[in-house]
C-alpha positions in Angstrom: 37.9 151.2 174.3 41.3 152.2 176.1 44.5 152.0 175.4 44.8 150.0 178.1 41.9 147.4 176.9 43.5 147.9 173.0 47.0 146.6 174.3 45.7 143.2 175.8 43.9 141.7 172.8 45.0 138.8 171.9 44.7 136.1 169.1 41.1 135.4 169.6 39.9 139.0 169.5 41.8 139.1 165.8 40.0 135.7 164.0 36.8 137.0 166.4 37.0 140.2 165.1 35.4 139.8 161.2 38.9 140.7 159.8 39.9 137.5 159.0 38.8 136.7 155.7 40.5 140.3 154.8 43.8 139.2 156.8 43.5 136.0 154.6 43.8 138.0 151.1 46.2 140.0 151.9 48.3 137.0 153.2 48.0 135.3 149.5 49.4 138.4 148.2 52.2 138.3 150.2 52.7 134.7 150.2 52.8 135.4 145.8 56.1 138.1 146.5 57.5 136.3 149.0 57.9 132.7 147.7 58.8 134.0 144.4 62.3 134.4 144.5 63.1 131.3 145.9 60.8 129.1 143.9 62.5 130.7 140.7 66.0 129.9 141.8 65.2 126.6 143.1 63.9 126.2 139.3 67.3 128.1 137.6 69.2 125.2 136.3 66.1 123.7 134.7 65.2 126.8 133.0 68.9 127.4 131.8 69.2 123.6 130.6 65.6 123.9 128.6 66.0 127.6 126.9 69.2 128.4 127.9 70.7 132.0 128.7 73.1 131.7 131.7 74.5 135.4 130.5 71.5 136.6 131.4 70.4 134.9 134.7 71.2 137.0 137.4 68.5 139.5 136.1 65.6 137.0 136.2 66.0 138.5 139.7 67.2 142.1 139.4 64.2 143.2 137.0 61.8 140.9 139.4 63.0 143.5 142.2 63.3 146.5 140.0 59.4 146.1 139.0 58.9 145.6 142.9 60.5 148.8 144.0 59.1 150.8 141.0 55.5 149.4 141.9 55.5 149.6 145.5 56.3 152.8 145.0 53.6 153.8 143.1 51.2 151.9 145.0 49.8 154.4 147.7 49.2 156.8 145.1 47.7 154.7 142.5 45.1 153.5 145.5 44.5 156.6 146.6 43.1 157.6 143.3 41.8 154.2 142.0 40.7 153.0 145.2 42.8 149.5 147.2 40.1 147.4 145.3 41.1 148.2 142.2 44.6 148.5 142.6 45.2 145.0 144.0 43.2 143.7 141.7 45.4 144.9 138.8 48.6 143.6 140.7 47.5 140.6 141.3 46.4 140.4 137.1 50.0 141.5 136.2 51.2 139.2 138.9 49.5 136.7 137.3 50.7 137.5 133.1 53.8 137.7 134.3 54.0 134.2 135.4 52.3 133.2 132.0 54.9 134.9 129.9 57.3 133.4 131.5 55.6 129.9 131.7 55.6 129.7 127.9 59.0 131.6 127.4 60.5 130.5 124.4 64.0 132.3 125.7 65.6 133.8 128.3 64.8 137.4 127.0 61.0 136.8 127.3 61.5 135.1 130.7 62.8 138.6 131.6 59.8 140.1 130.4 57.9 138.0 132.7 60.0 138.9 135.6 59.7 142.2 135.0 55.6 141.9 135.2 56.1 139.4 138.0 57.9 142.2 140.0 55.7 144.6 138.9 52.8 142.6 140.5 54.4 140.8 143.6 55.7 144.4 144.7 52.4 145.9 144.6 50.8 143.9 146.3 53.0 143.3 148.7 53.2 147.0 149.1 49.3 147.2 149.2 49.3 144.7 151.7 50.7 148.0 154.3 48.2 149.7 153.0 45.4 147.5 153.3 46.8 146.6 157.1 46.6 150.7 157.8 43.1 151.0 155.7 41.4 148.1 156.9 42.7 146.8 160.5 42.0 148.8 164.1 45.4 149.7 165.5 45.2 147.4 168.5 44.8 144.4 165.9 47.8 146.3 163.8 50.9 143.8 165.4 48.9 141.3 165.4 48.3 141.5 161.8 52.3 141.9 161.2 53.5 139.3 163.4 51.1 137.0 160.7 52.9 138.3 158.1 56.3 137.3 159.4 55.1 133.7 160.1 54.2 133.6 156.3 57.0 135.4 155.0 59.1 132.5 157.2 56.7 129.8 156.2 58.0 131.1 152.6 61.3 130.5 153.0 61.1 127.0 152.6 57.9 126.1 151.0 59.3 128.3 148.1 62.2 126.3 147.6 59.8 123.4 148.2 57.4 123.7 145.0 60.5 124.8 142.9 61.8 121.5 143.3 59.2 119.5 143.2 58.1 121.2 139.7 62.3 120.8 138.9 62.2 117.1 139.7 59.2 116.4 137.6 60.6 117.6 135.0 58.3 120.4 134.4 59.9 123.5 135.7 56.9 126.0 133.4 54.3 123.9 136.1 55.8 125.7 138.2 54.8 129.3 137.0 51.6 128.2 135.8 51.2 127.0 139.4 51.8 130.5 141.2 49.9 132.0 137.4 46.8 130.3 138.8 46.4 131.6 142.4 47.3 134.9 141.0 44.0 134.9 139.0 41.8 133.0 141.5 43.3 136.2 144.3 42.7 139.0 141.7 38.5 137.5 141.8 38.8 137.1 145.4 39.7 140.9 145.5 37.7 142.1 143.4 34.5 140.3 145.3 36.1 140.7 149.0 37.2 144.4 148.7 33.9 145.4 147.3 32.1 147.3 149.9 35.4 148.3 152.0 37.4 151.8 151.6 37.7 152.5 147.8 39.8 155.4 148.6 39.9 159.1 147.4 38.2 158.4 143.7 38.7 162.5 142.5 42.1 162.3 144.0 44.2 165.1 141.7 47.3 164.5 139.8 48.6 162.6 136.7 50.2 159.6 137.0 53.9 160.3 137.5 54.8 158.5 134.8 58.5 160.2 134.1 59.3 159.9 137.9 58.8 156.2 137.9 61.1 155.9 134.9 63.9 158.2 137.3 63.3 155.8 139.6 63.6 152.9 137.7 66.9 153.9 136.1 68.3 154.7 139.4 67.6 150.9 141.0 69.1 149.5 137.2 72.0 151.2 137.4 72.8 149.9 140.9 71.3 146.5 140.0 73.8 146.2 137.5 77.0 147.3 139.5 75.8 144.3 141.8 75.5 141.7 138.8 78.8 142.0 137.4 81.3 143.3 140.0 84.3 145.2 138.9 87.4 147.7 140.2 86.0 150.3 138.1 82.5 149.6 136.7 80.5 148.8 139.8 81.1 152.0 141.8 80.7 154.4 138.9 77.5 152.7 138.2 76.3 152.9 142.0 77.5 156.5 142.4 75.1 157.1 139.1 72.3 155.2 140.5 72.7 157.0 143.6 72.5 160.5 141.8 69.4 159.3 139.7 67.7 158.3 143.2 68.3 161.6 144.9 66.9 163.6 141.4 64.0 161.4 142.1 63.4 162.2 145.1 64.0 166.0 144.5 61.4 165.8 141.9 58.5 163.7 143.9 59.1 166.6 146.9 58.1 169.0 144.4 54.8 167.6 144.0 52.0 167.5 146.3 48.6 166.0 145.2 50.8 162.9 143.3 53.5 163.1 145.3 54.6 159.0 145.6 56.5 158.9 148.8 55.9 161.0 151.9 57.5 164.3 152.4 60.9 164.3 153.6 61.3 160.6 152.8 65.1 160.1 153.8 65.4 163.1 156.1 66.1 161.9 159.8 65.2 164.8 161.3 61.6 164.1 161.1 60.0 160.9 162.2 58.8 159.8 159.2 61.9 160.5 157.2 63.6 158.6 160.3 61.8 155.5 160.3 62.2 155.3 156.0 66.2 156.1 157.0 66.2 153.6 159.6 64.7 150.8 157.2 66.8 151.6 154.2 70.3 151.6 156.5 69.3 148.3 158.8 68.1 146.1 155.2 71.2 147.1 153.3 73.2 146.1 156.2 72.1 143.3 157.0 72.7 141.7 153.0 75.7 140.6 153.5 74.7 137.6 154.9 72.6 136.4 152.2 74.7 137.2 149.7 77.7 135.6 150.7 77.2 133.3 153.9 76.9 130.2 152.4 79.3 130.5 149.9 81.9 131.8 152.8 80.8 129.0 155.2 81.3 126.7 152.0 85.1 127.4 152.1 86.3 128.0 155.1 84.4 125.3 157.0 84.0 122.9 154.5 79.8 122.7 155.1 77.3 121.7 153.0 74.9 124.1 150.8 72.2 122.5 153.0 73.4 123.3 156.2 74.6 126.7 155.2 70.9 127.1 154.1 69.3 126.1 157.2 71.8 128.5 159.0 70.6 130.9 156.9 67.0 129.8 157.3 67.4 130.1 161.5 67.0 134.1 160.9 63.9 133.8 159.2 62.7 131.9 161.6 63.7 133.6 165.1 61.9 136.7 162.9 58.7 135.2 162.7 59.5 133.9 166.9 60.0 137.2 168.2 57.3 139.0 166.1 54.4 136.6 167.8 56.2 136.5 171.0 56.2 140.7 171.4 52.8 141.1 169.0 50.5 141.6 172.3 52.8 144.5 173.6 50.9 147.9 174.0 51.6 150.9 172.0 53.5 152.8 174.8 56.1 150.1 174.3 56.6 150.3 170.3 59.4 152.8 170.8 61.4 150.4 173.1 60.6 147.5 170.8 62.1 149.2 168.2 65.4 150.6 169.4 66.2 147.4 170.9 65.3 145.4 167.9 68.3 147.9 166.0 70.6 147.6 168.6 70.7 143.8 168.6 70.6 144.0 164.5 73.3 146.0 164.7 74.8 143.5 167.1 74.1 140.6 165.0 76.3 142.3 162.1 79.5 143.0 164.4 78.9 139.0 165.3 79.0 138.4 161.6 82.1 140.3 161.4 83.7 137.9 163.9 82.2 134.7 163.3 82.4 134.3 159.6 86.2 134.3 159.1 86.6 132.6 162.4 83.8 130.5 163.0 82.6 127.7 164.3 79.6 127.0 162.2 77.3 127.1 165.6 78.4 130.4 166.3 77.4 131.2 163.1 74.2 130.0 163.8 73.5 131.5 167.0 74.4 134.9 165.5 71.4 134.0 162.5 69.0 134.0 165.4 70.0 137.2 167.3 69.5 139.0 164.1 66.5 137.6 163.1 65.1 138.3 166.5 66.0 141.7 166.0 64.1 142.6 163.0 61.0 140.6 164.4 61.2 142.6 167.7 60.8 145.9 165.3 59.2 145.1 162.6 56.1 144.1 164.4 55.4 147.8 165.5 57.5 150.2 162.9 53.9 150.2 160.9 51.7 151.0 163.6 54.2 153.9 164.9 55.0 155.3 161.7 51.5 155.9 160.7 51.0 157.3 163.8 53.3 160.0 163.8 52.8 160.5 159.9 50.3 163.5 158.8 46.9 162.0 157.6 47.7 162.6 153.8 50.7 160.7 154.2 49.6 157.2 156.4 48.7 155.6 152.8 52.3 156.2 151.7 54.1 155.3 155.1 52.4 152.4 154.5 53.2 151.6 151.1 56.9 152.9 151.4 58.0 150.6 153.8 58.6 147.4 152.0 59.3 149.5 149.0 62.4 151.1 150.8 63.5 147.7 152.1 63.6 146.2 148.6 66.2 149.2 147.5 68.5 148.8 150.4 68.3 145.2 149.5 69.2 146.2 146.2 71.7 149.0 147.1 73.1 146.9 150.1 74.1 144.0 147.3 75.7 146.1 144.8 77.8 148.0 147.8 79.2 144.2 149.2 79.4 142.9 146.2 82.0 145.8 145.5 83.2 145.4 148.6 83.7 141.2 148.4 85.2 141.7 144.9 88.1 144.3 146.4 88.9 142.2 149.1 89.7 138.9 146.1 86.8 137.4 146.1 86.8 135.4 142.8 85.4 131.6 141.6 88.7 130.0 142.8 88.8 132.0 146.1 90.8 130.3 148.5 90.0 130.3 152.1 92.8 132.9 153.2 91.0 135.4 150.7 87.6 134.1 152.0 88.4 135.0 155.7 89.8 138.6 154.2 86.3 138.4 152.4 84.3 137.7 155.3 85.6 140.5 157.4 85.1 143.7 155.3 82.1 142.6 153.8 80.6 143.1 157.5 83.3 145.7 158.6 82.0 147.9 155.1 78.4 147.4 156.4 78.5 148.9 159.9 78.3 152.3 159.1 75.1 151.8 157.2 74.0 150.2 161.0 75.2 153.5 162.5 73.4 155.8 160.8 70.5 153.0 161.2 70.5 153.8 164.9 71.1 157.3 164.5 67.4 157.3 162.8 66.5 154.7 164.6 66.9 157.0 167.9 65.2 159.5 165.9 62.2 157.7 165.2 61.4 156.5 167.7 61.7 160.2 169.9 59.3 161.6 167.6 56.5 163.1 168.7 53.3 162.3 167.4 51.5 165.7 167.5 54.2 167.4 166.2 55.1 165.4 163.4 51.5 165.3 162.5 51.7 169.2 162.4 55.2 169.3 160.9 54.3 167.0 158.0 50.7 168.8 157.3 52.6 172.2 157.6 55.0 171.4 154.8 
């Protein structure tokens, strides 16, 4: 088949094409990591009412994303030795305990413990979801395949909330973990039956375990974790210039290894594509935070809206995402590098929008802004897979693969420690008043654009990369 026939197949050709009970796993994987978060929070002020611990909440989601990042990273490597089969399975199974523990926590400090696993689980297999996508799918399926993803990972955003509360307003907010504990089990049989006969990956494959990297790694996302929990002058940066240092001795050390190495060569380094496309990810989801974090509170005080319709302003990103990843899904592979670039260009747009439209409103404008940028990322993220692995070196597609969402969880992480550093310098406090709010609102975006700089900078570099010679460039080293 040509190029030219791979670029016009459509929806039919995919659920025609025998890949949809396999496009249906790894959806229920995904679906597991994605509603998560919000399910949890939506179930917060039951859990802190039953057992207590309001000290301690804020890490019920920093150790769920700590686990992720650790696990994601680990992912390509662990199912390159152990085989995808095996691997999933076992995320999905710590997926699963996790829930338990935390179903039947007595405490807040064993409801952490069960966040941890949670993360531990969720971020694998939303990590071996990339993988599986590069394993399992033909490339002219491959934006297909991700422009699914995004309509789940939007469906997410409010069925998540959804089965928090209706758990919360039953009164039985552990229903709810047993609930997610449940199709965790019922996916890790499904796995382990559907995955069978497919790609079991390189069984022989050398190396220990890189135990001690994953606990460099680990140290580095808790120390920024924790300048993003409690925000102070003094504290916070210290602790995010630490984390930072632990990161980069990370990454000196997994470049130093070969057979287990866990990311690809030259992760961060925008000089080669791969690097680029990692840089480019990291600098566009750190970025882009800011509105998360603190929209709804900001629109809270300065325009006197509701939590619910700060929400659902929120919620109009997710869904333009999931519009403009079907809409440009059936564009052919020549056209991924203009996807791309344009999708970071209007991202970046979206945050100097932000920068206006927060302090100044209206609330519309606010709204209109929350569909550019999500429109944006769908644009992009519906081909960054399929050219990444294309211009990555064959030992190295498994890890592209696996990186990506791994990488956007830390500039998640590292993007909300840096605002919330930046929102507490600028006054932001529990009384904030909406003068201090407007001051808030402007540097919070005005400290993120040069993270969306150096975004485009790698963005550019990406996607100028040329496929033969990265291939050779990354084999070479």
């Amino acid at each position: 088949m040509s190029k030219a026939e791979q670029a016009v197949l459509g929806w039919g050709d995919l659920l025609r094409s025998g890949h949809f009970a396999r496009l249906a796993l790894i959806c229920t994987g995904v679906w597991l990591h994605a509603a998560d978060a919000l399910m949890v929070a939506t179930l917060i002020p039951s859990i802190l009412a039953d057992i207590g611990g309001a000290a301690l909440v804020a890490w019920t989601i920093a150790l769920y994303e700590i686990g992720s990042i650790a696990a994601g990273a680990a992912s390509a490597l662990l199912s390159l030795r152990y085989g995808l089969q095996r691997v999933m399975t076992l995320a999905a199974l710590l997926y699963g305990a996790g829930c338990i523990i935390s179903a039947l926590a007595p405490d807040m400090p064993v409801m952490l413990a069960g966040r941890l696993f949670q993360g531990l689980g969720g971020g694998g297999l939303m990590a071996l979801a990339f993988v599986a996508i590069n394993r399992l799918f033909p490339r002219e399926h491959m934006p297909r395949v991700m422009a699914v993803l995004s309509i789940l990972w939007g469906a997410s955003a409010f069925s998540g909330p959804l089965v928090g509360g209706v758990f919360a307003e039953l009164g039985i907010w552990r229903g709810g973990f047993w609930f997610f504990a449940i199709q965790a089990f019922a996916l890790s049989v499904w796995i382990f039956l559907g995955l069978r006969d497919q790609k079991r990956g390189e069984e022989n494959h050398e190396g220990r375990i890189p135990v001690w990297r994953l606990l460099v790694l680990s140290s580095g996302v808790v120390c920024i974790a924790a300048a993003g929990i409690e925000v102070s002058p003094i504290r916070s940066p210290l602790l995010v210039v630490l984390g930072t240092a632990i990161l980069a001795v990370f990454l000196r050390m997994d470049s130093r290894r070969h057979a287990n190495r866990l990311l690809p060569l030259r992760p961060l380094d925008p000089r080669h594509g791969v690097g680029a496309a990692l840089l480019m990810i990291f600098c566009f989801t750190a970025s882009t935070i800011a509105i998360s974090a603190y929209g709804p509170v900001l629109m809270v005080i300065l325009f006197d809206s509701s939590a619910l319709v700060a929400g659902y302003i929120l919620a109009l990103s997710a869904i333009s995402w999931t519009v403009a990843a079907v809409v440009t899904s059936g564009a052919p592979e020549r056209r991924d590098p203009w996807l791309i670039m344009t999708g970071m260009i209007v991202l970046t747009v979206s945050i100097v929008g932000f920068l206006y439209a927060i302090p100044n409103g209206p609330l519309p404008l606010i709204a209109v802004i929350a569909v550019i940028e999500g429109a944006g990322f769908g644009m992009a993220w519906t081909f960054i897979l399929r050219r990444a692995t294309a211009i990555a070196a064959e030992e190295d597609k498994d890890r592209i693969a696996s990186a990506m969402p791994t990488i956007q969880r830390l500039g998640y992480a590292v993007g909300a420690a840096y605002v919330g550093i930046l929102a507490n310098a600028a006054g932001f406090a529990d009384d904030t008043v909406p003068e201090i709010a407007r001051s808030v609102g402007f540097w919070i975006f005005a400290g993120t654009l040069p993270f969306a700089v150096v975004g485009l900078a790698a963005a550019w570099a990406f996607v100028r990369a040329d496929t033969t010679a990265a291939r050779q460039g990354g084999s070479a080293a």
